[in-house]
VOLODREN-109831 format. One record per residue (C-alpha): residue number from 1; x, y, z. Coordinates in pm, whole numbers, plus 50000, padded with zeros to 5 digits. Example, Ala and Ser with C-alpha at 12.3 -4.5 7.8 and 13.67 -1.06 7.14 Angstrom:
<sites>
+-----+-------+-------+-------+
|   k |    c1 |    c2 |    c3 |
+-----+-------+-------+-------+
|   1 | 51230 | 49550 | 50780 |
|   2 | 51367 | 49894 | 50714 |
+-----+-------+-------+-------+
</sites>
This chain:
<sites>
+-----+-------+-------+-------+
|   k |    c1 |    c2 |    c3 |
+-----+-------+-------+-------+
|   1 | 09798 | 88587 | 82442 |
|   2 | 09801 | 88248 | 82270 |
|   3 | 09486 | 88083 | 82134 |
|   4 | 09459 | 87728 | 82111 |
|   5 | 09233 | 87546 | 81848 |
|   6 | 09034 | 87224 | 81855 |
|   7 | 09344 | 87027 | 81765 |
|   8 | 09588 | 87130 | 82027 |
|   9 | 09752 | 87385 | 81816 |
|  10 | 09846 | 87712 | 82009 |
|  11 | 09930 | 88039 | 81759 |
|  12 | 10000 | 88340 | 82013 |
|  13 | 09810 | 88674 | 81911 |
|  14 | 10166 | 88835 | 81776 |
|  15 | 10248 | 88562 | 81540 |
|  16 | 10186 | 88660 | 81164 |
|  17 | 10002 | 88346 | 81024 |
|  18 | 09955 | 88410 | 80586 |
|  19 | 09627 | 88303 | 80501 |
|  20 | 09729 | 88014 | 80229 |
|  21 | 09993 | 87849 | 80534 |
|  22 | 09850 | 87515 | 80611 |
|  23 | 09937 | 87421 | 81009 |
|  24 | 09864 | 87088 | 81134 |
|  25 | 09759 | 86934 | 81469 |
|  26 | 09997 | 86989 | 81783 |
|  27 | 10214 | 87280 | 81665 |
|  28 | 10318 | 87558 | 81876 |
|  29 | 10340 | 87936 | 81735 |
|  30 | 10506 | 88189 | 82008 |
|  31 | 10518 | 88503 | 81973 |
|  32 | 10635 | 88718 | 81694 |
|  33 | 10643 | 88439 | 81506 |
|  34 | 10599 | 88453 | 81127 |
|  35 | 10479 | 88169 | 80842 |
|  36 | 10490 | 88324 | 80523 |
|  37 | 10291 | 88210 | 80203 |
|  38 | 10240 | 87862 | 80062 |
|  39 | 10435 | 87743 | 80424 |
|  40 | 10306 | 87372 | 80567 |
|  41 | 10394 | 87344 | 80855 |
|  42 | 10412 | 86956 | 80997 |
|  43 | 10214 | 86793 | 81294 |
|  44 | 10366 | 86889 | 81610 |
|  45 | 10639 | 87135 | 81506 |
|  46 | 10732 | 87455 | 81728 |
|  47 | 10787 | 87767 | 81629 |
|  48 | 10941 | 87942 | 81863 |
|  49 | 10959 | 88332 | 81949 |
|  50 | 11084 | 88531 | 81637 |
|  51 | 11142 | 88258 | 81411 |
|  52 | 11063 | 88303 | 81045 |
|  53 | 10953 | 88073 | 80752 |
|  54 | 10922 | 88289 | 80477 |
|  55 | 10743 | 88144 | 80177 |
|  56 | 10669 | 87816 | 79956 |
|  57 | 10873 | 87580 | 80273 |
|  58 | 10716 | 87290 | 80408 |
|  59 | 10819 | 87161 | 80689 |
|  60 | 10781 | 86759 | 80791 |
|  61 | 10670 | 86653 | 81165 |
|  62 | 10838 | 86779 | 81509 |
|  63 | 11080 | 87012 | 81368 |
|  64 | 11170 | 87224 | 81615 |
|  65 | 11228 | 87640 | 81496 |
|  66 | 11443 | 87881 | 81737 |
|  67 | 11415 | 88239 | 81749 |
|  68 | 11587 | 88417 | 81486 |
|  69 | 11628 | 88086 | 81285 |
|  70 | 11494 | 88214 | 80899 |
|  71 | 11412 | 87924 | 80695 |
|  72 | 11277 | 87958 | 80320 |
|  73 | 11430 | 88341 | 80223 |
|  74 | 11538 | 88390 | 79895 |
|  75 | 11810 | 88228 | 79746 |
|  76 | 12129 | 88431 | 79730 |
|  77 | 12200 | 88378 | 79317 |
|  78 | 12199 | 88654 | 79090 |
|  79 | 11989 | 88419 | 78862 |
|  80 | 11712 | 88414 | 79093 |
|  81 | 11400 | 88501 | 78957 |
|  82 | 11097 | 88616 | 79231 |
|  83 | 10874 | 88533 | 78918 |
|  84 | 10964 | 88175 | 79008 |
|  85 | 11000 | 88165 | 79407 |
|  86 | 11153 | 87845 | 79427 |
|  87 | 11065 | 87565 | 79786 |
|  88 | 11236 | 87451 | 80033 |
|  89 | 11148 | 87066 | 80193 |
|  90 | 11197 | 86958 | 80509 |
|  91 | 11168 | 86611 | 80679 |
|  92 | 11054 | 86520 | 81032 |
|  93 | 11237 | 86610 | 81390 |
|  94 | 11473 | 86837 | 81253 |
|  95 | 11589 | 87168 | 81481 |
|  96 | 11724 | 87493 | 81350 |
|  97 | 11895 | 87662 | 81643 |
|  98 | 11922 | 88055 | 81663 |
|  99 | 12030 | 88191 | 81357 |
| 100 | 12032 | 87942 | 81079 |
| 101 | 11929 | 88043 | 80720 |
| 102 | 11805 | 87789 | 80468 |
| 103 | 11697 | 87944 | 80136 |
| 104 | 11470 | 87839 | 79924 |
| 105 | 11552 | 87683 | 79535 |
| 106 | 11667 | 87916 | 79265 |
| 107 | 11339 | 87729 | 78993 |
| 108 | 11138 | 87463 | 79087 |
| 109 | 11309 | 87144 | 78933 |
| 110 | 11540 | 87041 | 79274 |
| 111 | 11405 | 87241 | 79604 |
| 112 | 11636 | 87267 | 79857 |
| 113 | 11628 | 86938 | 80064 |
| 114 | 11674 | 86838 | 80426 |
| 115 | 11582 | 86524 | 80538 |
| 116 | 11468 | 86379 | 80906 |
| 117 | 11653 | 86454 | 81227 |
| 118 | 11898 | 86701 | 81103 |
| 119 | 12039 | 86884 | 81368 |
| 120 | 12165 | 87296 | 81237 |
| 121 | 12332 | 87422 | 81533 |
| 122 | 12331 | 87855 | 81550 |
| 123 | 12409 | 88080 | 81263 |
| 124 | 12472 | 87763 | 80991 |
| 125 | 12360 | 87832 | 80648 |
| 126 | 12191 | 87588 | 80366 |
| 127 | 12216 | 87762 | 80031 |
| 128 | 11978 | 87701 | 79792 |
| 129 | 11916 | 87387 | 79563 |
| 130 | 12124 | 87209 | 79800 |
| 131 | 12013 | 86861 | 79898 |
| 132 | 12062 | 86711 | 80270 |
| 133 | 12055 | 86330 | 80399 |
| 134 | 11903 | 86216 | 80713 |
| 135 | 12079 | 86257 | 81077 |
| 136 | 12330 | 86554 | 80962 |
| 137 | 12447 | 86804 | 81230 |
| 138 | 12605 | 87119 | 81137 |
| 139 | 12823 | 87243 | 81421 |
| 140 | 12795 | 87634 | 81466 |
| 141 | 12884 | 87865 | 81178 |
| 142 | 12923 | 87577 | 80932 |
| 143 | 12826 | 87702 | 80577 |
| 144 | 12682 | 87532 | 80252 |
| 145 | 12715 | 87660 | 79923 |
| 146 | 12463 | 87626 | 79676 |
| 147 | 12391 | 87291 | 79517 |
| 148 | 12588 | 87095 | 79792 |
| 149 | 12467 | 86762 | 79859 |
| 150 | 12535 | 86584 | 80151 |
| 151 | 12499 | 86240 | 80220 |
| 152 | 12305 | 86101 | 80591 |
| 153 | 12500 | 86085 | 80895 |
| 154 | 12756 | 86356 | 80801 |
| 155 | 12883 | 86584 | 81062 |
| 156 | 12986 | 86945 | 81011 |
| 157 | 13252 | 87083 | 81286 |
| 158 | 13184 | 87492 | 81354 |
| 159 | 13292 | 87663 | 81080 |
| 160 | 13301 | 87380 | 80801 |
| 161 | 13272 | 87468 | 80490 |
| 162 | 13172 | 87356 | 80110 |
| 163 | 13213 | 87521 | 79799 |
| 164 | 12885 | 87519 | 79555 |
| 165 | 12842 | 87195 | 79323 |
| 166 | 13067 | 86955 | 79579 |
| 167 | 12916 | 86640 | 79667 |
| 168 | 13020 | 86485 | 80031 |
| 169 | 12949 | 86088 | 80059 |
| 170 | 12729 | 85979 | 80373 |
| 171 | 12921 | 85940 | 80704 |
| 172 | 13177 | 86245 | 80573 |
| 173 | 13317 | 86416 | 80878 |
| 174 | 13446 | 86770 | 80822 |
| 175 | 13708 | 86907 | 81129 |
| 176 | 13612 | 87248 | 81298 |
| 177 | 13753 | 87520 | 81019 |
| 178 | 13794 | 87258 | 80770 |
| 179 | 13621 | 87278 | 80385 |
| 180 | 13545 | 87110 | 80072 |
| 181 | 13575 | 87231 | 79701 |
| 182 | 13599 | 86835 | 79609 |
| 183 | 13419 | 86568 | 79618 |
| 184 | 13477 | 86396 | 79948 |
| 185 | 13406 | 85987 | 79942 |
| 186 | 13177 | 85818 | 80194 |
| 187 | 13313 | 85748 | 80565 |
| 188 | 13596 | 85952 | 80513 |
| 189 | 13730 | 86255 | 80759 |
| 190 | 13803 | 86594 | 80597 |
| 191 | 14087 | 86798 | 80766 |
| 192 | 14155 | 87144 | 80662 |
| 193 | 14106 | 87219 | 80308 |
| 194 | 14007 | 86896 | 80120 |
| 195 | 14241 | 86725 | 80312 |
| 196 | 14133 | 86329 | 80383 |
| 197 | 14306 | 86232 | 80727 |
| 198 | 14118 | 85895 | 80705 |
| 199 | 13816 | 85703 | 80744 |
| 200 | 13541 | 85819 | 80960 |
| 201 | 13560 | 85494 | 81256 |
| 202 | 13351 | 85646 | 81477 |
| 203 | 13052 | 85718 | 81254 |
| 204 | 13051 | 85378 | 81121 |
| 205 | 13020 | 85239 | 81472 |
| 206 | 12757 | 85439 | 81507 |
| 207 | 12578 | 85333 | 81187 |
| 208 | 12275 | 85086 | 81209 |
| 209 | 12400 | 84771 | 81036 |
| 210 | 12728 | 84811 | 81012 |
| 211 | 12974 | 84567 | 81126 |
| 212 | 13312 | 84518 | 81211 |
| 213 | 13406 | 84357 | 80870 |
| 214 | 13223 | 84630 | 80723 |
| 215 | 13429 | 84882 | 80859 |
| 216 | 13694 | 84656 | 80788 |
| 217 | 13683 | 84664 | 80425 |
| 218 | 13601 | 84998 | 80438 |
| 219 | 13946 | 85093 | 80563 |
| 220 | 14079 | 84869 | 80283 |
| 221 | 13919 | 85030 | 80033 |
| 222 | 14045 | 85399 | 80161 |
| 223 | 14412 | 85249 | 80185 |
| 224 | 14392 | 85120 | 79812 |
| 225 | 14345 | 85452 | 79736 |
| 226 | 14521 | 85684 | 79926 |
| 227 | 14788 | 85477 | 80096 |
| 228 | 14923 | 85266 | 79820 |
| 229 | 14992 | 85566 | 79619 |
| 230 | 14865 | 85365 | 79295 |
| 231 | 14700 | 85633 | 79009 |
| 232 | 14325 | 85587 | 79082 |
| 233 | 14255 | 85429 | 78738 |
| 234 | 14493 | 85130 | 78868 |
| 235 | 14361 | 85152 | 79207 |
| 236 | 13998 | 85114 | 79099 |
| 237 | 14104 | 84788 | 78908 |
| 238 | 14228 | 84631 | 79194 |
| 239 | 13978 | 84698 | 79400 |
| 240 | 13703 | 84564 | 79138 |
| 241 | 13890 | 84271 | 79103 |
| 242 | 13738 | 84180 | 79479 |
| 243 | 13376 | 84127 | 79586 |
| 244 | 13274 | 84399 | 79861 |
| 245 | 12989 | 84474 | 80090 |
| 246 | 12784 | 84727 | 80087 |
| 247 | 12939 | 84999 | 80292 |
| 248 | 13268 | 84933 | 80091 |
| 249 | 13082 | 84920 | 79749 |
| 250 | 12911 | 85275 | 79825 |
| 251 | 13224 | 85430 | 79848 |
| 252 | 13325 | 85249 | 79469 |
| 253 | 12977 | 85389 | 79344 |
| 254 | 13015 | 85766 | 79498 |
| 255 | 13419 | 85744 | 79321 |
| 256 | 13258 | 85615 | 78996 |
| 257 | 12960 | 85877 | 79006 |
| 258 | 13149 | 86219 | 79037 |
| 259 | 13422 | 86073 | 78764 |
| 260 | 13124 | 86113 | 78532 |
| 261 | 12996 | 86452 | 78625 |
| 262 | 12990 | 86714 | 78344 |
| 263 | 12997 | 87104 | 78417 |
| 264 | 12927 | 87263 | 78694 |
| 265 | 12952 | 86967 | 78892 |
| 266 | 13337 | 86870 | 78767 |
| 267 | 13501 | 86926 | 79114 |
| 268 | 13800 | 86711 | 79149 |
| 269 | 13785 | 86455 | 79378 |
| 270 | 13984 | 86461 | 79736 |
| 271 | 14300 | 86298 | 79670 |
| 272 | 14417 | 86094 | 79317 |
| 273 | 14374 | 86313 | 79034 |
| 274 | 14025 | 86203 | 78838 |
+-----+-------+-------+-------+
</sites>
């Protein structure tokens, strides 16, 4: 049977609840539910029936938890240390359908990162240390390596893919079955295997602020790189030479960033050699 508190919280008898787990006002714990040790779990957040968070996660406000969904398991690195048990964070209104793993950080210097109103769809998989914008989706069966990071508003189709260490740009769109082991710009759509089939229109509609010379320049930015077949060196000249706003100028920044990644993180980026 479930009990409800003073604050509107309802835990049902069958949940396991660790002593140090700190639950705020509003949630909703069905049954066979489990919060591990050093959990916080957000205002408002439900956990529904069978749903695990392991250890050391914290989850923000009105997440919503599935059955079967395990978030905050150990990460899956042969470095990892229990002596060290790594975190996971998570922002506010994300859901975790059936299925989905996130695992926590291998140390304690980056945990593994979700932001607000990400949306995992069943059986997708953050690995650990990875870091995640706002407004992602991940389409069924889409999979994250460790120490991905993803920019907001990217969408995963089901069974996307990225390799450890890659970086995707915000807006990124990855096809159903497609993957990344480069660094994908901003805005851009990933077919296949790091395969850019163009820039991302339909996600920049759909982004607050952004306007039609916006996506504009944008698209002029992508075609002085990939479309005029110029080396990227040459490329980036030209397009330096011009002033840009600031949808156009991420994409120079994100381009200029990963060219100046050491090891691990030297990936290649998708298209021009680097």
């Amino acid at each position: 049977m479930p009990n409800t508190t003073a604050d509107n919280t309802i835990i049902h008898d069958s949940a396991t609840i660790d002593p140090s787990a700190v639950i705020g006002e509003g949630v909703v714990i069905e049954a066979g539910a489990l919060v591990g040790p050093g959990c916080v779990i957000g205002d408002g957040c439900r956990l529904r029936a069978r749903s695990m968070i392991i250890e050391h996660t914290t989850l923000g406000a009105g997440c919503d938890v599935h059955p079967y969904a395990v978030l905050g398991g150990d990460p899956q690195d042969f470095k990892y240390n229990p002596e060290t048990p790594g975190s996971v964070v998570i922002g506010d209104g994300c859901v975790f359908r059936e299925g989905v793993t996130v695992h926590r950080s291998v140390g304690d210097e980056q945990p593994t990162t979700i932001g607000s109103a990400c949306y995992l769809m069943a059986c997708s998989h953050v690995g650990h240390n990875s870091i995640m914008g706002d407004n992602v989706t991940l389409a069924n069966g889409s999979l994250l390596a460790g120490h991905v990071r993803v920019g907001a508003r990217c969408f995963f189709g089901g069974n996307a893919m990225v390799h450890q260490y890659t970086d995707l740009g915000e807006g990124v769109m990855i096809r159903g079955g497609g993957g990344a082991t480069m660094h994908a710009p901003p805005y851009t759509v990933v077919s296949k295997i790091n395969d850019l089939s163009g820039v991302n229109i339909v996600g920049l509609r759909r982004t607050e602020n952004c306007t039609r010379r916006d996506i504009t320049e944008v698209s002029r930015v992508y075609r002085l790189l990939y479309r005029e077949r110029l080396p990227l060196g040459a490329a980036l000249k030209v397009i330096e030479q011009q002033q840009w706003g600031i949808f156009a100028q991420r994409m120079i920044d994100f381009i200029h960033r990963v060219r100046a990644y050491g090891p691990p993180r030297v990936r290649g980026l998708m298209g021009p050699d680097i």
